[in-house]
CHARMM internal coordinates of N, CA and C (Angstrom, degrees):
IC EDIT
DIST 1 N 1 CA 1.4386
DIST 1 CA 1 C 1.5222
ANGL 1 N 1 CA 1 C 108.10
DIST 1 C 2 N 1.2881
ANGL 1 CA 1 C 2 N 122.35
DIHE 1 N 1 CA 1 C 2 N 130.54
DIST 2 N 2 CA 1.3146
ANGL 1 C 2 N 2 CA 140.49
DIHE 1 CA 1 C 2 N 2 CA -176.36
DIST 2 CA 2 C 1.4657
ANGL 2 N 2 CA 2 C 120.43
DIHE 1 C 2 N 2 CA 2 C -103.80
DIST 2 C 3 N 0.7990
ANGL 2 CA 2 C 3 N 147.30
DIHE 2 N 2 CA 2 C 3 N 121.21
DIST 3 N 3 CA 1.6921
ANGL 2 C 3 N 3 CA 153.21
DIHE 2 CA 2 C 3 N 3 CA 143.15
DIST 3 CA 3 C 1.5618
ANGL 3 N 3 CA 3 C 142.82
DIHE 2 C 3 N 3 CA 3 C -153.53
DIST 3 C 4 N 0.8210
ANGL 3 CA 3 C 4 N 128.34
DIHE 3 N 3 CA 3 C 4 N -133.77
DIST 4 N 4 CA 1.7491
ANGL 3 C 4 N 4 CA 116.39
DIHE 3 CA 3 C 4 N 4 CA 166.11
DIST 4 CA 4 C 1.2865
ANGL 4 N 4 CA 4 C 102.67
DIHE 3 C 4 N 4 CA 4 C -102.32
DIST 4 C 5 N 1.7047
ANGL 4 CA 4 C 5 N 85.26
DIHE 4 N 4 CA 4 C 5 N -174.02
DIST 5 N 5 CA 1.6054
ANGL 4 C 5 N 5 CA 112.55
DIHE 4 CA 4 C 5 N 5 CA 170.74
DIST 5 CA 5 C 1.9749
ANGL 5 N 5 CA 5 C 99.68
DIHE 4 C 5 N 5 CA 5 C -153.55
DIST 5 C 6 N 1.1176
ANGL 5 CA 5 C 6 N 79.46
DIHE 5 N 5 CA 5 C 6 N 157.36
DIST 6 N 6 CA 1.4834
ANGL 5 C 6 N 6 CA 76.88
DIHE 5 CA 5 C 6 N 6 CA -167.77
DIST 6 CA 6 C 2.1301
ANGL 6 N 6 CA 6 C 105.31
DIHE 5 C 6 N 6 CA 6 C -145.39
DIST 6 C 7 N 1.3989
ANGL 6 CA 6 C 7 N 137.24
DIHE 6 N 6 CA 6 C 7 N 108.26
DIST 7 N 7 CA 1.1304
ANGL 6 C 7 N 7 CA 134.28
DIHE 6 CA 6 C 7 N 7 CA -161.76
DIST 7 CA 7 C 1.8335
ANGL 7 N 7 CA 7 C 96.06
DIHE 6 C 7 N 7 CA 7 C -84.38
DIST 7 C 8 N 1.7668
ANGL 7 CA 7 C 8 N 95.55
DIHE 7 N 7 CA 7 C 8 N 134.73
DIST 8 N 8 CA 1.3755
ANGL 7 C 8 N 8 CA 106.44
DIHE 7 CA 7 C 8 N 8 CA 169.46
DIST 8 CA 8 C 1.4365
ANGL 8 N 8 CA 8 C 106.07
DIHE 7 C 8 N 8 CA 8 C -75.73
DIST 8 C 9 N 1.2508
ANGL 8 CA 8 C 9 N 132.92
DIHE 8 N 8 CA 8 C 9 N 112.32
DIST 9 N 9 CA 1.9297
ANGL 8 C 9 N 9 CA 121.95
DIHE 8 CA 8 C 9 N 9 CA 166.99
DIST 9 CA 9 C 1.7413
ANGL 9 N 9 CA 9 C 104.73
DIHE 8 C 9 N 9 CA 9 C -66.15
DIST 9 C 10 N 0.8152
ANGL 9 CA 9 C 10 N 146.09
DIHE 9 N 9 CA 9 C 10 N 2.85
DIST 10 N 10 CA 1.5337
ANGL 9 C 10 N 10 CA 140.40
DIHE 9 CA 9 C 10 N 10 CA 140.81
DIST 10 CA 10 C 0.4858
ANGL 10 N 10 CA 10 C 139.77
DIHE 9 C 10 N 10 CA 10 C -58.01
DIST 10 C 11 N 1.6360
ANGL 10 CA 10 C 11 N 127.95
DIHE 10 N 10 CA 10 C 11 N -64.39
DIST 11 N 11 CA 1.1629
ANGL 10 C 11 N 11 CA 151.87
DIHE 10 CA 10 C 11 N 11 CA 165.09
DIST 11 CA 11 C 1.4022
ANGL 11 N 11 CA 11 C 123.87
DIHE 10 C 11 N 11 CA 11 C -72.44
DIST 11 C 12 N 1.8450
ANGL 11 CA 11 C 12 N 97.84
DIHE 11 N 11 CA 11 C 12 N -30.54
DIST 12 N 12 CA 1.9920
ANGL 11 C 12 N 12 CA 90.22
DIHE 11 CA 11 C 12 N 12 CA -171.13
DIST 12 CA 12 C 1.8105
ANGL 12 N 12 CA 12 C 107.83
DIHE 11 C 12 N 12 CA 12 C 88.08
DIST 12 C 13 N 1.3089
ANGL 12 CA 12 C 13 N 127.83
DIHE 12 N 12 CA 12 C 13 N -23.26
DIST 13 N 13 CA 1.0524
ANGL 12 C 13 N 13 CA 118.17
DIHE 12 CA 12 C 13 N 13 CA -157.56
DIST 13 CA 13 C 1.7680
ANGL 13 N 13 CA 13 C 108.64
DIHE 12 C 13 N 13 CA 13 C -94.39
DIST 13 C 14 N 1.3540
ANGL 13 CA 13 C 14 N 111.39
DIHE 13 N 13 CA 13 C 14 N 143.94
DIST 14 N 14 CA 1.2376
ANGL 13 C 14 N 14 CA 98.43
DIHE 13 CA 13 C 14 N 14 CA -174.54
DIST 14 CA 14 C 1.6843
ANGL 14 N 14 CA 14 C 116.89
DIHE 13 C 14 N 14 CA 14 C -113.78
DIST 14 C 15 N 1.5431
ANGL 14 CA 14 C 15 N 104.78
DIHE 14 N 14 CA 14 C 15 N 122.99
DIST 15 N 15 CA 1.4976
ANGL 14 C 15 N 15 CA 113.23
DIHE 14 CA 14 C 15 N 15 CA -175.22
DIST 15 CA 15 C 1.5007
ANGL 15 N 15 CA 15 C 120.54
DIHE 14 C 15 N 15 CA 15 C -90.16
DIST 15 C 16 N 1.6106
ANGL 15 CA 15 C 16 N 89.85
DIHE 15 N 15 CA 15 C 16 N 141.78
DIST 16 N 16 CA 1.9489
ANGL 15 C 16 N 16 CA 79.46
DIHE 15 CA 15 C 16 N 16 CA -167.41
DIST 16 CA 16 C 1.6141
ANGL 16 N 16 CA 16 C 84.89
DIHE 15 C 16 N 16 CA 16 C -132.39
DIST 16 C 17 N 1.4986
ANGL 16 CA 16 C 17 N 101.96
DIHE 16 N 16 CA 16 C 17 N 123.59
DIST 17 N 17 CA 1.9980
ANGL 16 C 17 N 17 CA 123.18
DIHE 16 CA 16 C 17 N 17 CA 149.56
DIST 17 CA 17 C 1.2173
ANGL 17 N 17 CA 17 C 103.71
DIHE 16 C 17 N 17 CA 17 C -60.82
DIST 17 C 18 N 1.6451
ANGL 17 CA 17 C 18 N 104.25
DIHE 17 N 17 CA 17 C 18 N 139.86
DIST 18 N 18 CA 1.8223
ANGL 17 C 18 N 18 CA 108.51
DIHE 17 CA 17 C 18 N 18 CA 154.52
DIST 18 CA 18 C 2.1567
ANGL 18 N 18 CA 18 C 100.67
DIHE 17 C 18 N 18 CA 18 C -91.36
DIST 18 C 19 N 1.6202
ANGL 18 CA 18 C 19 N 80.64
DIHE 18 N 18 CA 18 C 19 N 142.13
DIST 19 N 19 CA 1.6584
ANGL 18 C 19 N 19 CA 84.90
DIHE 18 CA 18 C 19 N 19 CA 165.45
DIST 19 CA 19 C 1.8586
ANGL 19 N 19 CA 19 C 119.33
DIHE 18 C 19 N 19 CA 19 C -48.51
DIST 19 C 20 N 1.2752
ANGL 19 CA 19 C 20 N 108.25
DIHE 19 N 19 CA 19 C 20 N -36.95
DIST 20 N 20 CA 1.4059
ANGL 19 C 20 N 20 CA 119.17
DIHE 19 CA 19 C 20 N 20 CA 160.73
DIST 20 CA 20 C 1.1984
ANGL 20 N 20 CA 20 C 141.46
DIHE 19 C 20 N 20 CA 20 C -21.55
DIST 20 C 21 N 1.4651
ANGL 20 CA 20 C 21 N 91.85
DIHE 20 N 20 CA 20 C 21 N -47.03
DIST 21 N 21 CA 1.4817
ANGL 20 C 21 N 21 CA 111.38
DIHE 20 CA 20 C 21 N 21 CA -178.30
DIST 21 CA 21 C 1.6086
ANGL 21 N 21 CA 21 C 111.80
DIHE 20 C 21 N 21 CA 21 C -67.50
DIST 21 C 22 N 1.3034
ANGL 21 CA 21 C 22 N 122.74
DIHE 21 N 21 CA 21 C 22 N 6.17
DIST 22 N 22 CA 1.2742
ANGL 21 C 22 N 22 CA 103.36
DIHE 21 CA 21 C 22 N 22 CA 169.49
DIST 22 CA 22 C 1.3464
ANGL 22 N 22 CA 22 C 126.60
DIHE 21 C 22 N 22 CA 22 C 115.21
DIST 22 C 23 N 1.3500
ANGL 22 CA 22 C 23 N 98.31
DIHE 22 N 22 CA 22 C 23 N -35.40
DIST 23 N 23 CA 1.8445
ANGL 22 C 23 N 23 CA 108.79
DIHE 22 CA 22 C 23 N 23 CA 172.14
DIST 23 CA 23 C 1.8097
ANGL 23 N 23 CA 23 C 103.97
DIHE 22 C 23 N 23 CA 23 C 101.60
DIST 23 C 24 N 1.2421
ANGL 23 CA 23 C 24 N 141.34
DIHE 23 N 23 CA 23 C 24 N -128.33
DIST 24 N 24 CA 0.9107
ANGL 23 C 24 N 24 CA 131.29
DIHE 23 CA 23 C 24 N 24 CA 159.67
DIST 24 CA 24 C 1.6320
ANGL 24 N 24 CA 24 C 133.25
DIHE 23 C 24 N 24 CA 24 C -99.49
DIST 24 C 25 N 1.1229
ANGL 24 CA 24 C 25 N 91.82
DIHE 24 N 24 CA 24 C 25 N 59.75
DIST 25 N 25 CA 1.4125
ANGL 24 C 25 N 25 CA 93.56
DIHE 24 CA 24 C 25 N 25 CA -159.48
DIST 25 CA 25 C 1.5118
ANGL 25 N 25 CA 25 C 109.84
DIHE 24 C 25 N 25 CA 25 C -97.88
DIST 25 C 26 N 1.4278
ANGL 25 CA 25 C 26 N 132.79
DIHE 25 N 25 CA 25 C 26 N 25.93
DIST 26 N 26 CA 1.0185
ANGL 25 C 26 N 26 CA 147.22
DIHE 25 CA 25 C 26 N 26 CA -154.63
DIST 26 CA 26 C 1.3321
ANGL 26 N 26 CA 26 C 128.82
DIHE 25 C 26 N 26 CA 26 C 21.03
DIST 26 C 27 N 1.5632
ANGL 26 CA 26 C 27 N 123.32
DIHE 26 N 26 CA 26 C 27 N 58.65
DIST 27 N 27 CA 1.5832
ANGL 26 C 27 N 27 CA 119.11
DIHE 26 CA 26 C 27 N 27 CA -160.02
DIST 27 CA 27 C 1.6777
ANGL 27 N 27 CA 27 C 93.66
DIHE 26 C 27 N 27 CA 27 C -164.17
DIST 27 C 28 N 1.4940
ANGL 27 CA 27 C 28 N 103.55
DIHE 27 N 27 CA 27 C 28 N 39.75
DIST 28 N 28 CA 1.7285
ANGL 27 C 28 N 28 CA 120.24
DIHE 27 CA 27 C 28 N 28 CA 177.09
DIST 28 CA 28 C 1.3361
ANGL 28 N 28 CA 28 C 127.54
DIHE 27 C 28 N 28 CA 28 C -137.49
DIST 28 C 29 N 1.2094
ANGL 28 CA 28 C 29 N 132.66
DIHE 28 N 28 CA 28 C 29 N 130.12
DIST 29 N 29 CA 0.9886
ANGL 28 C 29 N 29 CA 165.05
DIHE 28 CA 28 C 29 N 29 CA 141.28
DIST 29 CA 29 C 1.4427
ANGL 29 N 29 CA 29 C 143.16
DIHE 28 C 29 N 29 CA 29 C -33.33
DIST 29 C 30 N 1.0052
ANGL 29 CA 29 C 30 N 149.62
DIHE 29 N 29 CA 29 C 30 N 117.06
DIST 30 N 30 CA 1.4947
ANGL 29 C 30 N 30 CA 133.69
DIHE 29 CA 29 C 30 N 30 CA -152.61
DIST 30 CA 30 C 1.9189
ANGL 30 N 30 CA 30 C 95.93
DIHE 29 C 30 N 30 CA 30 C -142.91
DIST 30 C 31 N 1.1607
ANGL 30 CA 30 C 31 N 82.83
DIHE 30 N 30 CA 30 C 31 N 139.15
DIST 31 N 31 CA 1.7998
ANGL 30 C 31 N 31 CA 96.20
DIHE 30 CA 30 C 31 N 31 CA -169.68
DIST 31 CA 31 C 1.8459
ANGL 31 N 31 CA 31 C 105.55
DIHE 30 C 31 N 31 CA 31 C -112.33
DIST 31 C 32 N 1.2904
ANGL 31 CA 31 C 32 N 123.63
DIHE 31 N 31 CA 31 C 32 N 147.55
DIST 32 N 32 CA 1.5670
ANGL 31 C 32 N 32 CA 136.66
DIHE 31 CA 31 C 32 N 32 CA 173.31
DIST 32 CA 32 C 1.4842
ANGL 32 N 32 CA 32 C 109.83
DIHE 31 C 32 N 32 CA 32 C -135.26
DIST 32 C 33 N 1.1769
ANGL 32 CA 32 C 33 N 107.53
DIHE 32 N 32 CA 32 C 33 N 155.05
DIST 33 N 33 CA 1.3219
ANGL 32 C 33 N 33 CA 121.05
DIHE 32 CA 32 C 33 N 33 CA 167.52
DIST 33 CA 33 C 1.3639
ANGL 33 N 33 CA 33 C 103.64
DIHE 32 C 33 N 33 CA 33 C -117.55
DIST 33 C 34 N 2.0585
ANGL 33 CA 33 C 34 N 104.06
DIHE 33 N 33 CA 33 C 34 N 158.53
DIST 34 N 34 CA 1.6333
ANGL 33 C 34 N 34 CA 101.45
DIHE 33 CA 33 C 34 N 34 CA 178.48
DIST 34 CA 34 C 2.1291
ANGL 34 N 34 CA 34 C 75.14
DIHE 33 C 34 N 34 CA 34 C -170.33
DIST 34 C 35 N 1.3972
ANGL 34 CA 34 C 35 N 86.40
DIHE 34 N 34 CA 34 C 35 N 141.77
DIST 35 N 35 CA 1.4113
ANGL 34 C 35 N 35 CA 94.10
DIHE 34 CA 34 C 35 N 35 CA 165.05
DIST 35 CA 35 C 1.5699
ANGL 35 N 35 CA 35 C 125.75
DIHE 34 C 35 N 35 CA 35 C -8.80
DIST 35 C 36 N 1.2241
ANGL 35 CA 35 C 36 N 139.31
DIHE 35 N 35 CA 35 C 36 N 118.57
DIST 36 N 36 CA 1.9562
ANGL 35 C 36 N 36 CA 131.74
DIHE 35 CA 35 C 36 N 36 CA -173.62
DIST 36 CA 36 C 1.3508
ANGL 36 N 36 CA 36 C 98.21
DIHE 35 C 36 N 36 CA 36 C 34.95
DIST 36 C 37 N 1.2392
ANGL 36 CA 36 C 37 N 143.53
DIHE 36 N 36 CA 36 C 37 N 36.16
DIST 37 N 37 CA 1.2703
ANGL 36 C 37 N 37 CA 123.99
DIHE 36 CA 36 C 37 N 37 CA 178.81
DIST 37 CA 37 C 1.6946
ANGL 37 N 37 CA 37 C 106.55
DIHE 36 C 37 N 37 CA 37 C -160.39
DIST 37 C 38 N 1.5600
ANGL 37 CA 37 C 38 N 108.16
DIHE 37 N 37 CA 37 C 38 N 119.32
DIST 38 N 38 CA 1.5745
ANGL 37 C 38 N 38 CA 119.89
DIHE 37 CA 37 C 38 N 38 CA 169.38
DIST 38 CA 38 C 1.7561
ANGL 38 N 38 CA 38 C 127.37
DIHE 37 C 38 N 38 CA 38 C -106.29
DIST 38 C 39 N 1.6365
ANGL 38 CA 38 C 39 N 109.13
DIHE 38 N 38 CA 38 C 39 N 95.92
DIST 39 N 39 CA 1.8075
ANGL 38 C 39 N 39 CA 100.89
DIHE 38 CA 38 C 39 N 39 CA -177.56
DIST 39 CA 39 C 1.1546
ANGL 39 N 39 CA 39 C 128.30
DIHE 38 C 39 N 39 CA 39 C -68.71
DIST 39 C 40 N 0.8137
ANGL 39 CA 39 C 40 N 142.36
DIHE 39 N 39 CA 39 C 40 N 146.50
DIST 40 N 40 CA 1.6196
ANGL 39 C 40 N 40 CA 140.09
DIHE 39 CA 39 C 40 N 40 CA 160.64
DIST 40 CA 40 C 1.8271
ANGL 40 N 40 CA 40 C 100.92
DIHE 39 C 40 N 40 CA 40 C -113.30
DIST 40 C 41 N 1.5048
ANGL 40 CA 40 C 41 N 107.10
DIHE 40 N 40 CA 40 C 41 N 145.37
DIST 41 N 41 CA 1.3705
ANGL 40 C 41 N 41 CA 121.73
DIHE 40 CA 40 C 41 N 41 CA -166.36
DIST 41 CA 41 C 1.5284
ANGL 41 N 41 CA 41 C 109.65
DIHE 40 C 41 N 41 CA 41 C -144.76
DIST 41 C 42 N 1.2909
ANGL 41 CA 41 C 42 N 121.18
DIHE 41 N 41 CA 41 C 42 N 135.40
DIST 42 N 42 CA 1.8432
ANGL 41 C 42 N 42 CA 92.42
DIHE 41 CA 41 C 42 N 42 CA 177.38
DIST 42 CA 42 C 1.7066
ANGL 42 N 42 CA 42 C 80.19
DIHE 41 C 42 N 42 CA 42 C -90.59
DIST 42 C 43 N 1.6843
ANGL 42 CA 42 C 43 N 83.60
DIHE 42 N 42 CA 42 C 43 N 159.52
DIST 43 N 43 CA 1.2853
ANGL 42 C 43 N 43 CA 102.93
DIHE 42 CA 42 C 43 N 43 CA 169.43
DIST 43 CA 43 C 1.1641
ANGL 43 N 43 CA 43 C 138.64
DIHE 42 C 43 N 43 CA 43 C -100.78
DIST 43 C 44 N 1.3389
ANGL 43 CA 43 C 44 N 102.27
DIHE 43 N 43 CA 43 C 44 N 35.26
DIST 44 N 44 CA 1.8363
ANGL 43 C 44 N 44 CA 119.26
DIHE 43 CA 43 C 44 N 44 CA -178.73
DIST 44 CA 44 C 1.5379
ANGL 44 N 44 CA 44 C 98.64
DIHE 43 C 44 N 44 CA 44 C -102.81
DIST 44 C 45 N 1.5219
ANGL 44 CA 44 C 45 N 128.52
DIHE 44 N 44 CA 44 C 45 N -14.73
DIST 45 N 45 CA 1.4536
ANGL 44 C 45 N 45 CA 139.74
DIHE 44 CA 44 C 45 N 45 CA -151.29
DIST 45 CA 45 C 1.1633
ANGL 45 N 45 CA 45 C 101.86
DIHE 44 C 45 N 45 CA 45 C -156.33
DIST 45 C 46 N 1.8560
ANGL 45 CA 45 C 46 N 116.00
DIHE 45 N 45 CA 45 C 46 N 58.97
DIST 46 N 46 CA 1.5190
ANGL 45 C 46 N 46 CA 112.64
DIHE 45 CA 45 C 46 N 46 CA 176.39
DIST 46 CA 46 C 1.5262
ANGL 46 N 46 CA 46 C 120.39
DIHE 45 C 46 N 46 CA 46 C -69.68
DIST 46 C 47 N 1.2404
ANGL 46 CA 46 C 47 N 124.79
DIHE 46 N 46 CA 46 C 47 N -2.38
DIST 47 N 47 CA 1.1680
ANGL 46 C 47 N 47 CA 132.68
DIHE 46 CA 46 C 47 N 47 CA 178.96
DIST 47 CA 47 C 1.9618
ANGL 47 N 47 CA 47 C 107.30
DIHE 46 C 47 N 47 CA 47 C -112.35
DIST 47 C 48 N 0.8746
ANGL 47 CA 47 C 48 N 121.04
DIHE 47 N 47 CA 47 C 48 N -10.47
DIST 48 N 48 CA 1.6260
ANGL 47 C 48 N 48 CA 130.93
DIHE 47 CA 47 C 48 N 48 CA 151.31
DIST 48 CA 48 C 0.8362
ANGL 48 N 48 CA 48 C 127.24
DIHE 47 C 48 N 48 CA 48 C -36.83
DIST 48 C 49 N 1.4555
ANGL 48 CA 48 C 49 N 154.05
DIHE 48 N 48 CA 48 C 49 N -158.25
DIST 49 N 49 CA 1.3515
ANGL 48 C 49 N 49 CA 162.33
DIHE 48 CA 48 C 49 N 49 CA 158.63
DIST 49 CA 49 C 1.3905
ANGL 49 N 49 CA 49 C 131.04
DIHE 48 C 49 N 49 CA 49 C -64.41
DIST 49 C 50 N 0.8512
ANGL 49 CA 49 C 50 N 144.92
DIHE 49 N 49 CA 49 C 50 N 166.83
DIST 50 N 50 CA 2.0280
ANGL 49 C 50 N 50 CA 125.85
DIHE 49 CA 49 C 50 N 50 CA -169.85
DIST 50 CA 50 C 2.3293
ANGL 50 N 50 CA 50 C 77.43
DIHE 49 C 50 N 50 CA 50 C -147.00
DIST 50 C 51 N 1.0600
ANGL 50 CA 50 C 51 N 78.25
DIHE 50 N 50 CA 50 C 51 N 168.90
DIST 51 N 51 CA 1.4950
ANGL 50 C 51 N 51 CA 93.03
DIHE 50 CA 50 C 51 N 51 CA 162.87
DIST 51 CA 51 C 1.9290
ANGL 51 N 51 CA 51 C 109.17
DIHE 50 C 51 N 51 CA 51 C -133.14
DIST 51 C 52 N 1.2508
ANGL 51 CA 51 C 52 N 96.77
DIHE 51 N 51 CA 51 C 52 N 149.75
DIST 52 N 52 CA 1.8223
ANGL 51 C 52 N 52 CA 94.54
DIHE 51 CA 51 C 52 N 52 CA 173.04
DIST 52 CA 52 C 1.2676
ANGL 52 N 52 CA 52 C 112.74
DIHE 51 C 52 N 52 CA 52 C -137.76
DIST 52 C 53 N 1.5809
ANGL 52 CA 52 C 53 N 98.90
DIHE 52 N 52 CA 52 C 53 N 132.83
DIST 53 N 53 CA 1.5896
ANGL 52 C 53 N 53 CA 123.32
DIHE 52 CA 52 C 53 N 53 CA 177.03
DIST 53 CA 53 C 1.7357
ANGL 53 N 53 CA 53 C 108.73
DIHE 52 C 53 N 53 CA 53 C -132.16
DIST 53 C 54 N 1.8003
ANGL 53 CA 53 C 54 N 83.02
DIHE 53 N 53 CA 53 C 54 N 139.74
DIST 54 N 54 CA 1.7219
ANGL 53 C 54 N 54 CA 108.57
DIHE 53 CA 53 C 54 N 54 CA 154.65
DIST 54 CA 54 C 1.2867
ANGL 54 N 54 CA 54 C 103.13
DIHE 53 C 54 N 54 CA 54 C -6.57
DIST 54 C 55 N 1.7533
ANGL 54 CA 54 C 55 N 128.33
DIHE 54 N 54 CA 54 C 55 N 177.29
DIST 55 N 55 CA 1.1429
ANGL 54 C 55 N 55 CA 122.35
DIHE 54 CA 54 C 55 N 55 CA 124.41
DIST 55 CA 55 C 1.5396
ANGL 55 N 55 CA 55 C 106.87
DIHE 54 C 55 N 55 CA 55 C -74.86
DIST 55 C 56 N 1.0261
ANGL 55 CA 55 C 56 N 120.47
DIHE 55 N 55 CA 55 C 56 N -62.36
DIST 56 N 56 CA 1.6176
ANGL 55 C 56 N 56 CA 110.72
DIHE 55 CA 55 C 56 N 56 CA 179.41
DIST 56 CA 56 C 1.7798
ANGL 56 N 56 CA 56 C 125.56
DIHE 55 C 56 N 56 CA 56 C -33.09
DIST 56 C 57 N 1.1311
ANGL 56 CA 56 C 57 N 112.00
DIHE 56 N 56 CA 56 C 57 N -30.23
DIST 57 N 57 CA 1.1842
ANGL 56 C 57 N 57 CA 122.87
DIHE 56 CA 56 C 57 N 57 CA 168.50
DIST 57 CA 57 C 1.4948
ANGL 57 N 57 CA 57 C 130.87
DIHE 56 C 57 N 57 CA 57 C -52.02
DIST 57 C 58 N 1.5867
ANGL 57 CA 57 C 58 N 78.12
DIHE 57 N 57 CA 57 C 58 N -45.61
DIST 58 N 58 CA 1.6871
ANGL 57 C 58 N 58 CA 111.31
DIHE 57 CA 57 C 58 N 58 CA 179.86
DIST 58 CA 58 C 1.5163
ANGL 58 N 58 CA 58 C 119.00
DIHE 57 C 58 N 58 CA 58 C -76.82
DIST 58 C 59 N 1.3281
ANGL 58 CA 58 C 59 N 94.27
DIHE 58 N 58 CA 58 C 59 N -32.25
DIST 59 N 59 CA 1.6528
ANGL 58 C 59 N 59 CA 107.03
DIHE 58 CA 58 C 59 N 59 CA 174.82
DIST 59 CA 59 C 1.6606
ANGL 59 N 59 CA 59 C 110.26
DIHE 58 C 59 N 59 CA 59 C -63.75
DIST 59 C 60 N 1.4496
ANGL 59 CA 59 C 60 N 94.97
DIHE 59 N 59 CA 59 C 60 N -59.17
DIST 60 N 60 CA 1.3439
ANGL 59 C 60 N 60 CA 101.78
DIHE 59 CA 59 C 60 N 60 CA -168.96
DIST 60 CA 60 C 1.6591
ANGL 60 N 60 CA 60 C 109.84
DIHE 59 C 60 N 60 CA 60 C -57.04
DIST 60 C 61 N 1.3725
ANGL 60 CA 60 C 61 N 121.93
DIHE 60 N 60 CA 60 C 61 N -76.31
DIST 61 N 61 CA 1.3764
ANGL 60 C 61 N 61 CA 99.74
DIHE 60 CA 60 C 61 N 61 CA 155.77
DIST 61 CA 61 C 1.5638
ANGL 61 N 61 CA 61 C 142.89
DIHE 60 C 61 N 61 CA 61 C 4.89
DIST 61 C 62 N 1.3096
ANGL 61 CA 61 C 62 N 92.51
DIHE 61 N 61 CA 61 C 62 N -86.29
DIST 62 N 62 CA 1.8530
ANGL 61 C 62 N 62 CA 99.38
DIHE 61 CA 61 C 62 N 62 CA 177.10
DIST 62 CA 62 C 1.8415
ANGL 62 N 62 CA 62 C 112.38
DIHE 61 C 62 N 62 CA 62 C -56.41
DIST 62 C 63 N 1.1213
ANGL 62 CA 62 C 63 N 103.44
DIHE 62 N 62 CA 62 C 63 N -25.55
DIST 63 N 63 CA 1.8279
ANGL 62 C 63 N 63 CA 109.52
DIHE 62 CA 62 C 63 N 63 CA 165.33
DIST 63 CA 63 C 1.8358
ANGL 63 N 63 CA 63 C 99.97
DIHE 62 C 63 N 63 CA 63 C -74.57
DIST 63 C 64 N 1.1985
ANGL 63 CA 63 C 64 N 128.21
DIHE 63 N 63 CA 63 C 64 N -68.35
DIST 64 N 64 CA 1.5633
ANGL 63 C 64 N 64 CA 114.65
DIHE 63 CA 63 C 64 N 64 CA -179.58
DIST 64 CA 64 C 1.4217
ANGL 64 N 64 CA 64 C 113.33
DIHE 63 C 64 N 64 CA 64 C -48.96
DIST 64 C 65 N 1.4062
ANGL 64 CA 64 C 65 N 133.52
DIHE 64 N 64 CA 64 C 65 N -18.41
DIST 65 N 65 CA 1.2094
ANGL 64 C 65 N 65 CA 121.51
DIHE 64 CA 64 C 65 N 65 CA -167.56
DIST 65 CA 65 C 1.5863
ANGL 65 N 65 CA 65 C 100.38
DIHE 64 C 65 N 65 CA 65 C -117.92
DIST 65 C 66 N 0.9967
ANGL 65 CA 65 C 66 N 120.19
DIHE 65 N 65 CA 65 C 66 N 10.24
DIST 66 N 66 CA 1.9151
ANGL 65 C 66 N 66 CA 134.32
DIHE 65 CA 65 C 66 N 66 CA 158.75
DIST 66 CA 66 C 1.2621
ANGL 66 N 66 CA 66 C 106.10
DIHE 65 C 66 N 66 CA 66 C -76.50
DIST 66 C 67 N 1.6852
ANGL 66 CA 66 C 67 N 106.72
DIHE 66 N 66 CA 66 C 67 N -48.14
DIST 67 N 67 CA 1.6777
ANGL 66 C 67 N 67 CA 109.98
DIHE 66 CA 66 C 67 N 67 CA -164.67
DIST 67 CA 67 C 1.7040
ANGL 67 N 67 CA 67 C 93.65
DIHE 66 C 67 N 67 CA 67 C -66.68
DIST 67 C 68 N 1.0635
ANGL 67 CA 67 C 68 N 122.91
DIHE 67 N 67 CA 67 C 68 N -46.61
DIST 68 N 68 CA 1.8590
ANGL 67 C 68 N 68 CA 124.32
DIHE 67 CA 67 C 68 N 68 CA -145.71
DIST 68 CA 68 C 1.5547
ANGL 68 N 68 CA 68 C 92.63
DIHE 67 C 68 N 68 CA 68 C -76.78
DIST 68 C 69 N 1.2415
ANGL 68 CA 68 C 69 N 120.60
DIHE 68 N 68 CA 68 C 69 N -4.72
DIST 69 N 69 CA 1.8983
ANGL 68 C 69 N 69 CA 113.93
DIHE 68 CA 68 C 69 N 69 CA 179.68
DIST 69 CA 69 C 1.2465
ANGL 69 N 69 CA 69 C 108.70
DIHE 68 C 69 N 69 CA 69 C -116.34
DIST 69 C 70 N 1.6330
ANGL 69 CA 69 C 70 N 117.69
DIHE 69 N 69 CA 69 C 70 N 10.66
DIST 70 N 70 CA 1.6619
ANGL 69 C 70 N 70 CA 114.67
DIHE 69 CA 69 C 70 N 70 CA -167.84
DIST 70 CA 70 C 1.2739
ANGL 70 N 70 CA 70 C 74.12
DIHE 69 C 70 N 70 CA 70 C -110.76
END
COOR INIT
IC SEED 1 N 1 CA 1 C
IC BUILD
C-alpha cells in the first residue's frame, strides 16, 4: 500500500493516507503513531480533532471493518 505521510509541526506526529482512500474525494482518513497510542483524524480537518486508541483497540477495529467489506 502506497501513499503519503505528512509531519504535524505541533504535535511532531506523523500522518500517513493510504493511496486507497480515494484521492481527494473527501471520504479519508489519516492514521499516526506515538508511543501506546494510535490517532485517527479525517483529513479534510487536519487541525480538528484526532481520536486515540490502544494498539489493540486499533487492531480490533481494523479486523471488524475487514470483515464488513469481505
Amino acid at each position: 500500500m502506497t501513499g503519503y505521510t505528512r509531519t504535524d509541526e505541533k504535535t511532531g506526529l506523523t500522518w500517513r493516507k493510504s493511496s486507497y482512500s480515494g484521492g481527494d474525494q473527501g471520504q479519508c482518513v489519516e492514521v499516526a503513531e506515538a508511543a501506546g497510542a494510535i490517532y485517527v483524524r479525517d483529513s479534510k480537518d487536519p487541525d480538528g480533532a484526532s481520536l486515540a486508541f490502544t494498539p489493540a483497540e486499533f487492531n480490533a477495529f481494523t479486523q471488524f471493518a475487514s470483515e464488513l467489506d469481505a
